[in-house]
ZAZAZA-872846 format. One record per residue (C-alpha): residue number from 1; residue in three letters; x, y, z. Coordinates in steps of 0.1 Angstrom, whole numbers, plus 2048, in hexadecimal, padded with zeros to 3 digits. Layout:
N
 rolum drenkol  px  py  pz
   NUM     Ala   X   Y   Z
...
//
This chain:
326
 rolum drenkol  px  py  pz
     1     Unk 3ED 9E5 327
     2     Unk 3FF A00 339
     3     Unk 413 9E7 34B
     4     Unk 41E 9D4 32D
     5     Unk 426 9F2 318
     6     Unk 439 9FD 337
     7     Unk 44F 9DF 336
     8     Unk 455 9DF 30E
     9     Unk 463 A02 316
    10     Unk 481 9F3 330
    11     Unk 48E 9DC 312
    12     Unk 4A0 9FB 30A
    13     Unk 4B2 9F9 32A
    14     Unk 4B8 9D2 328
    15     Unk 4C9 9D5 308
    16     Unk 4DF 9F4 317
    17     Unk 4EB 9DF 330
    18     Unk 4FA 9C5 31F
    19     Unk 509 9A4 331
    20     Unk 500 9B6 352
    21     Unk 4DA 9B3 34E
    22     Unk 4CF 98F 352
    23     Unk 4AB 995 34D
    24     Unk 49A 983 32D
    25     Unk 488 994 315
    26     Unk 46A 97D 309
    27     Unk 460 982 2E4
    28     Unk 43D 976 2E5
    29     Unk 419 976 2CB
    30     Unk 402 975 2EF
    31     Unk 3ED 98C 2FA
    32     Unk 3EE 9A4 318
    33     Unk 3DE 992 333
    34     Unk 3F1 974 329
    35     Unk 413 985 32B
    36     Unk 40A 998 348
    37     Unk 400 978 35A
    38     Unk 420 96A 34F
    39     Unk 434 984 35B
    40     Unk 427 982 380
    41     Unk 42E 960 384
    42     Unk 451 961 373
    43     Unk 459 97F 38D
    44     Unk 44A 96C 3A8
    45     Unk 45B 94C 3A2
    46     Unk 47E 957 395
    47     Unk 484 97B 3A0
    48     Unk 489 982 37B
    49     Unk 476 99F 36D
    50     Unk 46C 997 347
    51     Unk 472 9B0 32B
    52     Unk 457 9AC 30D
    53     Unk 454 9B0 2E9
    54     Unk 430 9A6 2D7
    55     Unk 42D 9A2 2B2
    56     Unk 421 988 29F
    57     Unk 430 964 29C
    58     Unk 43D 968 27C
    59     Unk 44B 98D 280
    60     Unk 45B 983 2A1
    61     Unk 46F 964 299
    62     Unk 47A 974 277
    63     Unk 483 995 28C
    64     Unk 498 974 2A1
    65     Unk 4AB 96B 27E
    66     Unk 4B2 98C 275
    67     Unk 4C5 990 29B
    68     Unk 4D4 971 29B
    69     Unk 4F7 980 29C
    70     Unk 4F1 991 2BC
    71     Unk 4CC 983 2CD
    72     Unk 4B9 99F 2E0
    73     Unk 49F 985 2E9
    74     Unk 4A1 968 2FE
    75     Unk 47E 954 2FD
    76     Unk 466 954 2E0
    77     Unk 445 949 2EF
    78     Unk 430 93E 2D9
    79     Unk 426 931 2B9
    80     Unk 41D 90B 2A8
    81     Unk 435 8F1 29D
    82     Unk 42F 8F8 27A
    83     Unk 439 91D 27C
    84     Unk 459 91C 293
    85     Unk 466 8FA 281
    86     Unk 476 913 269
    87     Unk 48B 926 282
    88     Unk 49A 906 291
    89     Unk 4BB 91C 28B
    90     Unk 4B7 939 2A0
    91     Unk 4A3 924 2BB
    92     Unk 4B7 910 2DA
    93     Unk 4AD 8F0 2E1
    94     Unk 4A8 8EC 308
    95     Unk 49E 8D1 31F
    96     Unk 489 8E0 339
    97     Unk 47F 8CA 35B
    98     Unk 45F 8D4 354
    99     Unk 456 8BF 334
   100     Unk 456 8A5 34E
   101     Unk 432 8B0 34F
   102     Unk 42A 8AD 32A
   103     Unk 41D 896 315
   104     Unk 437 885 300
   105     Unk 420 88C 2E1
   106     Unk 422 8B3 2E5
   107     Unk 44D 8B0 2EB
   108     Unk 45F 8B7 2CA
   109     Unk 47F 8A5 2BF
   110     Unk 49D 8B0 2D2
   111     Unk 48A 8C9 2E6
   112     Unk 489 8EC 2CF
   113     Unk 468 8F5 2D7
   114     Unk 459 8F2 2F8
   115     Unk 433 8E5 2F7
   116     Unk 421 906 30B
   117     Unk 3FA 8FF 305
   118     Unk 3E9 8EE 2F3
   119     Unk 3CC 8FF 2DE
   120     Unk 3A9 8F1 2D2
   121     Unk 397 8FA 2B4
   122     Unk 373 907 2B8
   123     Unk 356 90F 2A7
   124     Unk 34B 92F 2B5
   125     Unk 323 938 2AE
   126     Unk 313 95A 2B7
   127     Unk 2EA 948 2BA
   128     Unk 2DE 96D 2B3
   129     Unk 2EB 96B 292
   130     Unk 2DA 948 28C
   131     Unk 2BE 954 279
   132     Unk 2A7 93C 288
   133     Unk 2C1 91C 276
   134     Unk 2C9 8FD 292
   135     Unk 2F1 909 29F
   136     Unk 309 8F4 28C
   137     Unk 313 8D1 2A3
   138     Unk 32F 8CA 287
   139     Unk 345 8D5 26A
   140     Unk 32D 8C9 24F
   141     Unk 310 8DA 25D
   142     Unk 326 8FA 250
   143     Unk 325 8EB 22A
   144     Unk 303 8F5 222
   145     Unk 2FE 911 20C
   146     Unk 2E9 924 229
   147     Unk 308 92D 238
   148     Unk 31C 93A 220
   149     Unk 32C 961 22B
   150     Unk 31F 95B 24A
   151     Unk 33D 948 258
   152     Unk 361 957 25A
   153     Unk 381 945 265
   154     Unk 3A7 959 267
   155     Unk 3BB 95A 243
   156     Unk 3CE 938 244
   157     Unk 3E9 94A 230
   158     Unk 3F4 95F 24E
   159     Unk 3E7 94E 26A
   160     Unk 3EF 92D 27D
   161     Unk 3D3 92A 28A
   162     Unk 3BF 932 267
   163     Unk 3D6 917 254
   164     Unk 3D1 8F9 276
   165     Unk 3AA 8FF 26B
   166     Unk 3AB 8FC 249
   167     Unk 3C8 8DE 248
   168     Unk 3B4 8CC 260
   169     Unk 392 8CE 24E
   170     Unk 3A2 8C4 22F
   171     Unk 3AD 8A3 23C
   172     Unk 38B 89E 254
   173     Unk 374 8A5 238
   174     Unk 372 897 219
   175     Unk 378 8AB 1FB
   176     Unk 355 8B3 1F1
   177     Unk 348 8C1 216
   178     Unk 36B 8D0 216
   179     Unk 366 8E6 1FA
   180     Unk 347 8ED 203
   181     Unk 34C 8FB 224
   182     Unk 36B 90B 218
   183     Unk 351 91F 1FD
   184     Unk 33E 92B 219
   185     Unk 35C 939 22B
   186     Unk 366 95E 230
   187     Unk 388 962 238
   188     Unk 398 97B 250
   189     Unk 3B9 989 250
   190     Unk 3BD 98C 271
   191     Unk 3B4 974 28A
   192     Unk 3A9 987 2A3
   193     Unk 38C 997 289
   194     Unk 37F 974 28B
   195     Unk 36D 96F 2B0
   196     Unk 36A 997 2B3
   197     Unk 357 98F 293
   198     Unk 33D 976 2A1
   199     Unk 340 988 2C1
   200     Unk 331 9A7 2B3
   201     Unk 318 99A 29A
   202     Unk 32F 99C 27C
   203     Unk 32B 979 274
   204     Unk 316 954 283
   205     Unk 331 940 284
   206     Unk 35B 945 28B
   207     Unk 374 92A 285
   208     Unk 38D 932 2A5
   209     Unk 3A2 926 2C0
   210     Unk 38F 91E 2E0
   211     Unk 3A5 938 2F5
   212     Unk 393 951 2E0
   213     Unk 36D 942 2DF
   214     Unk 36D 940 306
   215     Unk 378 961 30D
   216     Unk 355 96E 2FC
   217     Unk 347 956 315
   218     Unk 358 959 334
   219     Unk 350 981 32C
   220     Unk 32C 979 333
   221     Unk 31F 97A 30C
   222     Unk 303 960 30E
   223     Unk 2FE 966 2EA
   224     Unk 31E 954 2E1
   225     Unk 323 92E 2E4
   226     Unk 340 916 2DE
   227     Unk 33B 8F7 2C9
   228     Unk 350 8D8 2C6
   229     Unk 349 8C8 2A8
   230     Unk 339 8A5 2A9
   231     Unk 350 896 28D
   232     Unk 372 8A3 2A4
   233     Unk 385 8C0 2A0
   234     Unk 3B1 8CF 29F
   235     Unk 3C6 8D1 2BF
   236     Unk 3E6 8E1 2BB
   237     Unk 403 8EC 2D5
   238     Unk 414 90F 2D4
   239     Unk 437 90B 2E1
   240     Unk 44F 924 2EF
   241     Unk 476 923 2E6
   242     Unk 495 92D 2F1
   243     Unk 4A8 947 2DB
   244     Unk 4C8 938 2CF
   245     Unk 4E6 94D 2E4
   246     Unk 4C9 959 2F9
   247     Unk 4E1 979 30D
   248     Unk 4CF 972 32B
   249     Unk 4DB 94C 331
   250     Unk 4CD 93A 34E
   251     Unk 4B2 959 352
   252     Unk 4A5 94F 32F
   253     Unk 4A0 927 339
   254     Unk 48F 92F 35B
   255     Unk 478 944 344
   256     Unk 470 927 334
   257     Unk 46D 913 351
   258     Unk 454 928 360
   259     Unk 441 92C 33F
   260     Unk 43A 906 341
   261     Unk 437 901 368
   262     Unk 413 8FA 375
   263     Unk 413 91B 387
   264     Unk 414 933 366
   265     Unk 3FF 915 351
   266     Unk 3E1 91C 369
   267     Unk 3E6 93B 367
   268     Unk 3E5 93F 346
   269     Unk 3C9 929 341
   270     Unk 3B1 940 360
   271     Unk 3BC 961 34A
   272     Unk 3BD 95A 329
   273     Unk 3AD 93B 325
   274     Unk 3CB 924 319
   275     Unk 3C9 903 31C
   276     Unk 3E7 8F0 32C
   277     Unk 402 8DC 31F
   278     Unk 40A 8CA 33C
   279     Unk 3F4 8AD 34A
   280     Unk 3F3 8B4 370
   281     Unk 3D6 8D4 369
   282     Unk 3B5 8CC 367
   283     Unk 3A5 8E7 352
   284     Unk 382 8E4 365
   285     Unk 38F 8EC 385
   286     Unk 395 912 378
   287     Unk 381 915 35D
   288     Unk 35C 90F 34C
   289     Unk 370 8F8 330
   290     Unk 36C 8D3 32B
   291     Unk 38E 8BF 32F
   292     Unk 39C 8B8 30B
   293     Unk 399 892 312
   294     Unk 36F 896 30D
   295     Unk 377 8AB 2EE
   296     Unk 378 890 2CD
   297     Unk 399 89F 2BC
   298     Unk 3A1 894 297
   299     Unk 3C7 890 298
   300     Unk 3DC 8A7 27F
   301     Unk 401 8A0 275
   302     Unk 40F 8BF 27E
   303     Unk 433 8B4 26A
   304     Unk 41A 8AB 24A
   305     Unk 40B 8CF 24E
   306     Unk 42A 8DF 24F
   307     Unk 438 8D0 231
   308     Unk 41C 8D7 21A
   309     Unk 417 8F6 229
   310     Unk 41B 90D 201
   311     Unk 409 8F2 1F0
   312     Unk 3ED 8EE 206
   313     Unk 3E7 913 208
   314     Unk 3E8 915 1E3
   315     Unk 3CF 900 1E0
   316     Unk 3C0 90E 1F9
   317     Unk 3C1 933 1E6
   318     Unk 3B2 91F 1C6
   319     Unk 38F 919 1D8
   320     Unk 36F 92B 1D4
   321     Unk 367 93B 1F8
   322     Unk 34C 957 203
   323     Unk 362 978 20A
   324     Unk 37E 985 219
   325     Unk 381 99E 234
   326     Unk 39D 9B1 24C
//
């Protein structure tokens, strides 16, 4: 943490030095050991020293709008499809050698966003909170009454993650399970809230990302298991960006060149538990995770999501559900 804040306090010194300072400042929603692990490899591959600003997606790419006329970032890094799609302005579309390595399903048109992992939606269940009841194998298992208040998943509203859930769920499920589960549901404003909350006994069951279910694991809580549920569950990438006018130039593309080389994706995925978007890693070689082509994965149009993003979550808003919480 001291190392990170350390680093946020030298943007000061980039921004002083105008056109002489050629080191990028990354604008980014990750956490610390992610960025940190980042950082090293960026340093050890480019010779470029990273400056860093966190925040969330939202904040950050607005904070991107509102600097437009004169960028202090180069690289946002990173957010979903949905989100970013509506900053296509301030963002640079960029070509990197390294998308060589992607899927074409993860590439967007023309290159704005580049695909930097690809996340898995989990059902994260604390077996001490079980109350003697069989752990849920699928979503529907979650629609019984039983469950209600004792399951929470992040605020839809205000988080990406939240909203890939529940837009997933409505279009796996039909609309009587749907509702349903959705009535059992307490929802969390922040995301993070969510597998703390299992973690600690709070709550059974969490609705999260699998980055955040495995850390619980890996941390040596036997308590805490992941489930992949039996009907399929939501993949969606995060993708990083180049800042439109980006003042560090070629500095700011190698950034994003090393975010998406195979050195800083394995690195990412041994810290913080990311999976990859490139296919030449194989997740089991560094990590107690099964490889995504085991997991069954109901396929969500991210375009359709992001078009029917204020009706959907006022429907969403309309629906019965068990509580709210920070």
């Amino acid at each position: 943490m001291m190392k990170l804040a350390a680093t946020t306090m030298l943007l000061a010194g980039f921004a002083a030095a105008g056109a002489e300072a050629a080191d990028p400042v990354i604008y980014t929603t990750n956490p610390v050991p992610a960025v940190e692990a980042v950082q090293a490899v960026i340093k050890e591959k480019t010779g470029v020293t990273t400056g860093i600003i966190t925040g969330g997606s939202g904040v950050l790419l607005r904070r991107i709008e509102a600097e437009k006329a004169a960028p202090q970032g180069d690289v946002f890094w990173s957010s979903s499809a949905n989100t970013m799609g509506a900053f296509k302005d301030v963002l640079e579309p960029y070509t990197s050698p390294e998308l060589a390595a992607m899927p074409a399903d993860l590439r967007v048109p023309e290159d704005y966003f580049q695909p930097a992992n690809v996340h898995v939606v989990t059902v994260m269940v604390n077996t001490e909170q079980l109350n003697g009841a069989a752990a849920p194998a699928d979503w529907k298992d979650l629609a019984d009454p039983t469950w209600k208040g004792r399951i929470v998943l992040p605020d839809p509203a205000n988080s990406s993650t939240g909203y890939t859930i529940v837009w997933g769920l409505s279009k796996l499920l039909d609309e009587t399970t749907y509702k349903a589960l959705v009535a059992n549901l307490v929802v969390s404003s922040s995301s993070s809230a969510v597998p703390k909350g299992v973690a600690m006994g709070e709550y059974a069951v969490g609705f999260t990302f699998e980055t955040n279910s495995y850390s619980y694991v890996d941390g040596g809580q036997t308590e805490i298991s992941i489930v992949y549920p039996s009907s399929g569950t939501f993949t969606t990438p995060e993708f990083a960006a180049l800042v439109k006018g980006a003042p560090a130039g070629d500095n700011a593309k190698k950034t994003i060149d090393t975010l998406l080389s195979k050195e800083a994706q394995i690195e990412l995925l041994k810290v913080a538990f990311r999976r990859p978007s490139r296919t030449d890693i194989q997740v089991s070689d560094f990590v107690k995770l099964p490889e995504l082509a085991s997991i069954k994965v109901f396929k969500i149009d991210e375009e359709e999501a992001a078009r029917s993003r204020d009706a959907f979550l006022a429907e969403w808003a309309a629906l019965p559900k068990a509580g709210s919480s920070k």
